[in-house]
N, C-alpha and C positions, 0 to 999 in steps of 0.2 A: 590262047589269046582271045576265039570268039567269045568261050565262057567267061574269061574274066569282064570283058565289054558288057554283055547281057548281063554279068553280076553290078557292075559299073551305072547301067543303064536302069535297073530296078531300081536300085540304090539313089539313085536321083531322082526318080517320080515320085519316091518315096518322102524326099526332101521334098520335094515339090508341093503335096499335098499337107506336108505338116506344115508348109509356109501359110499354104493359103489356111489351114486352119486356124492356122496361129494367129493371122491376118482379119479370120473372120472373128474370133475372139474379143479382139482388139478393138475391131467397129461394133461389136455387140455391147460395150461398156462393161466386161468380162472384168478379171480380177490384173491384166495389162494396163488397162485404162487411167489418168491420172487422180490425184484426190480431190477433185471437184468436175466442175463439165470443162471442156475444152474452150479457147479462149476464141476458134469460129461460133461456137452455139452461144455463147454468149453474145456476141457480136448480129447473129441474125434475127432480124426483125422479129420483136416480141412483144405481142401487146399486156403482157404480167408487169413490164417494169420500164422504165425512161430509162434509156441509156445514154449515157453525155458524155463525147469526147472534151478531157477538158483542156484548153488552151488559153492564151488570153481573150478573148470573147465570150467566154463560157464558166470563168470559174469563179468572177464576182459573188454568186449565192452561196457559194460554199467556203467564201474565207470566212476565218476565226476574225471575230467583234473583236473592238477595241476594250482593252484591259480596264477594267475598275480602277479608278484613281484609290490611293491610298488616303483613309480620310487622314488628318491634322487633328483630330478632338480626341481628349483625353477623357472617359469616362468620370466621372467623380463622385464616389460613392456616397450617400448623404443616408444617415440611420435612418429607418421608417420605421414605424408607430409599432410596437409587439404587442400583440392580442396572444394572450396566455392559450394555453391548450392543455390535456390532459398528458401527465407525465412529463412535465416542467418541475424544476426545485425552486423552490424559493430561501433565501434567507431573508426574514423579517426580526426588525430591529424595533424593540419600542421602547421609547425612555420616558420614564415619568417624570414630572415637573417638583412632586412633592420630594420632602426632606427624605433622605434613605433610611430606612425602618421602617418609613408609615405609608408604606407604596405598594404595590402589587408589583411594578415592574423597577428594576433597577436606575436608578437617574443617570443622566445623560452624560456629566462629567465620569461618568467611571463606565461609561461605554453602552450601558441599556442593558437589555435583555435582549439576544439574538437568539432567536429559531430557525431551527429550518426544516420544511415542512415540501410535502411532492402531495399536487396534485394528482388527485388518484381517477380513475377511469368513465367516473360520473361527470367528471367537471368543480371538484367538491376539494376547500380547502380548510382544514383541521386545526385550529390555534386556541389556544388556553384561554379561557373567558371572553371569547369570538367568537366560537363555536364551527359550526360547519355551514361553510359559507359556498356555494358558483361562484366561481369566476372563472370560468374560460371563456372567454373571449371577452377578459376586461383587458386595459392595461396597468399600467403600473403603478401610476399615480392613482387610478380607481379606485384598485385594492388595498392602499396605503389611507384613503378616502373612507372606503366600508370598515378598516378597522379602529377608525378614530371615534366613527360614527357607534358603531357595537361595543366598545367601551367608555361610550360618552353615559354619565353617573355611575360607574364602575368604579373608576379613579378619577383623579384628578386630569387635568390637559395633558394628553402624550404628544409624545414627538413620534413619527414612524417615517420607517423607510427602507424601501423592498426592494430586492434587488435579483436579478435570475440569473443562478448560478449552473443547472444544466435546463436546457434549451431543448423540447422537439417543435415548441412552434417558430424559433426561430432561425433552426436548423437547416440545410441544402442538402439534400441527397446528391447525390454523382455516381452516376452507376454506367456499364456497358465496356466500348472499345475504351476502358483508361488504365494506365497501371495498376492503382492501389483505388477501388471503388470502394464510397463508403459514404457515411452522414456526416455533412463538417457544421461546427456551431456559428455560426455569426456575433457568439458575445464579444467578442475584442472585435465588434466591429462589423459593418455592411460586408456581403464578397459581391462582388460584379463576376459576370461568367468566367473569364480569363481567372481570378481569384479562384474560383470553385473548378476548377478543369486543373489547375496547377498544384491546387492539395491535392488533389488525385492523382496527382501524377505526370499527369500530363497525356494525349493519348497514344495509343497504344499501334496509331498506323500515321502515314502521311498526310497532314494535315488534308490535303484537298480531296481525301479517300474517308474524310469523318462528314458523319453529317450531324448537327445538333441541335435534340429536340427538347426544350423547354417549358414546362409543364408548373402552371400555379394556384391551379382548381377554380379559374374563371377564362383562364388561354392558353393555348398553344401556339408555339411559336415554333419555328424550324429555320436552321442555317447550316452555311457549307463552314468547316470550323475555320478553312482559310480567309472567307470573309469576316469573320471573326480576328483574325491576327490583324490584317486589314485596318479595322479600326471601329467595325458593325459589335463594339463591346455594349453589353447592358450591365444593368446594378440589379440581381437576384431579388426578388421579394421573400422575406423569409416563410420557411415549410415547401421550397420551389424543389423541383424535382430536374433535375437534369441527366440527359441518357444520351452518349454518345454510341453509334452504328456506323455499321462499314456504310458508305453512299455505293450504288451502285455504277460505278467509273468503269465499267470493264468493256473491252472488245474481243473479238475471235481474228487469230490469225489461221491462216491454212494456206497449202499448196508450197509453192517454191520457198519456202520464208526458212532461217535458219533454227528459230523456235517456235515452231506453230503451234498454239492452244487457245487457252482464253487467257487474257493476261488484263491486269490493272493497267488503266492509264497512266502515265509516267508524271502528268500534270492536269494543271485544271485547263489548261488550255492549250491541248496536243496536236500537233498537226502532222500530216499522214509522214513525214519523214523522220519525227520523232518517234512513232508509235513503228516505222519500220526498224528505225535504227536498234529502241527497246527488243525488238524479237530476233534480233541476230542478221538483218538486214535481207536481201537474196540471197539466196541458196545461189553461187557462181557456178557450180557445175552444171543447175539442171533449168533453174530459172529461163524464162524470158523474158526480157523488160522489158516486152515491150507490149505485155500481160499484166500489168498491174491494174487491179480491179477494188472498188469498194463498193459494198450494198449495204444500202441504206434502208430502213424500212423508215416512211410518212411518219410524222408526229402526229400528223391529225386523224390517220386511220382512214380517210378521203380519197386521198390521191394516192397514185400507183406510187411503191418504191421507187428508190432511185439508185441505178449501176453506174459510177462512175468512171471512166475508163482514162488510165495513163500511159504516154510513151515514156520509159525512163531510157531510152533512144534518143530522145531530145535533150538537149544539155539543159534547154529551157525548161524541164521537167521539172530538175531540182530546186527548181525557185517556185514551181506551181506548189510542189509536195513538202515545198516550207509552209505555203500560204492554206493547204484544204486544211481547214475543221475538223479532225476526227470525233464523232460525239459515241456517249454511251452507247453498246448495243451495234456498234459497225461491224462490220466482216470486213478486212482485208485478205484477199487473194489474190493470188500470185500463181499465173499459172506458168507448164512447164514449159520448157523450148521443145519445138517440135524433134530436132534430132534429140534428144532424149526420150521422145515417147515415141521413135523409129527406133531407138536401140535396147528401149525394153520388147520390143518383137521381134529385132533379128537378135538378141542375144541367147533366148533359145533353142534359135534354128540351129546357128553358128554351134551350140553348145548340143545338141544334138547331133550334129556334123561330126564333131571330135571323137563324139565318144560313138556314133555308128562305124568310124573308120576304123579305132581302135579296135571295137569287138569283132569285126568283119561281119558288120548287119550283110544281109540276104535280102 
């Protein structure tokens, strides 16, 4: 009986010292610890960042802005002026006035003489008693101009008239986040961006997740592509370049959340109950809510960030975490409940307990 007590009695000290070491672990920020700091150290006085309880008195700076009206104006493409380039086709048409037989070029009742001829890589265009002529960067009455003029006492008065059959100066690239990226012509016609995004395919993520940058070798221009749907459409200038990219929309979730990562915003204009709901909401078993946390780093680089702190203990909460602004670049966290981060320190005392009794530890 005394032995067993004294075995009894070891046996417990022995518990005793694994508690407190387990305990000292634990306050050490050991591998017990949660996946961020604790939601007291955040809480005390820190001059690295403003931290702001938010309720009604406090969260006016951090609602989401009033939505862009949808414009009512329908773009309307109107042709602009084509200035030739190298590696265009031309078919050129010239009809002579004179009786048939005694002409160089066929007459115009039985359709002329059609050629078709590609600018080659100087700017230089090639025609049978024209010879080799520049013209890129004419347009098309020009060229129709210069070859009346070049066989003016050749023949008799012709008729001409030119017409461009493949197109790279009046051509739209579309390349990046789109389906089917490629060069589209604009001969059957002007494309406005929406035209030139929709031969493509269309793109390749959620509109408010594209950004689009507009290139026409005197500007650049940039748009979020859902301001585009919007009604922000333009009319292409031809040889424009257009390059859809991912925008970068994204936030970090961590701590209590049911899918913590980096995750895409769910909209252009997401507010923190959307972006919780997008990650699987609280984690119910281990959460606190009354630990919800979002860090903000300054836009201007100036002022200290900003930690926002919510009770979702307050029923009033979920009307604030309709109304905050989630913008690119947040951190949401969510830290744990405290008896959860009590029961990852006694669970392997308690689990050490079992298996000491089991073995008959000494």
């Amino acid at each position: 009986m005394i032995k067993s007590l004294a075995v009894s009695k070891t046996f417990n000290l022995k518990l005793v010292a694994l508690a407190f070491a387990t305990l000292g672990l634990a306050g050490c920020g050991g591998t017990l610890s949660g996946a961020g700091p604790y939601k007291g150290e955040i809480e005390n006085k820190n001059t690295a960042y403003t931290l702001v309880d938010i309720n009604a008195n406090t969260i006016a700076p951090y609602m989401a802005g009033a939505a862009r009206p949808v414009l009512a104006s329908i773009t309307k493409p109107l042709s602009p002026e084509v200035r030739l380039a190298a590696g265009d086709t031309l078919n050129v048409l010239i009809a002579d006035t004179a009786p048939e037989g005694s002409s160089l070029f066929a007459p115009l009742a039985t359709g002329g003489t059609v050629l078709k001829s590609r600018i080659d890589s100087q700017g230089m265009l090639s025609l049978p008693y024209v010879g080799r002529q520049f013209v890129a960067g004419m347009t098309l009455n020009q060229v129709e101009e210069m070859i009346r003029r070049q066989l003016k006492g050749i023949t008799t008065d012709v008729q001409t008239h030119v017409e461009l059959i493949g197109d790279l100066s009046g051509s739209v690239l579309v390349a990046g986040a789109v389906k089917t990226p490629g060069r589209f012509s604009t001969l059957q016609g002007p494309l406005t961006l929406l035209d030139a995004v929709n031969q493509a395919g269309g793109p390749a993520l959620e509109p408010h997740l594209v950004n689009v940058t507009v290139r026409n070798g005197t500007q650049v221009q940039q748009f979020n592509y859902e301001d585009v749907l919007a009604g922000n459409n333009m009319v292409l200038r031809p040889n424009s370049e257009v390059v859809l990219d991912r925008a970068r929309q994204r936030f970090v979730a961590m701590g209590a959340v049911g899918e913590p990562g980096l995750k895409d915003l769910p909209s252009q204009n997401t507010s923190l109950l959307d972006a919780l709901g997008s990650v699987g909401g609280l984690r119910e078993q281990n959460a606190n809510p009354e630990g919800v946390f979002v860090f903000r780093m300054s836009e201007s680089g100036k002022s200290k960030p900003t930690v926002l702190r919510l009770n979702m203990r307050d029923p009033a909460a979920i009307f604030y975490a309709r109304q905050i602004a989630i913008k690119p670049d947040d951190t949401i966290y969510v830290t744990n409940a405290a008896v959860y981060e009590w029961q990852k320190i006694i669970g392997p005392i308690v689990q050490t307990m079992v298996l000491g009794r089991a073995t008959g530890i000494q």
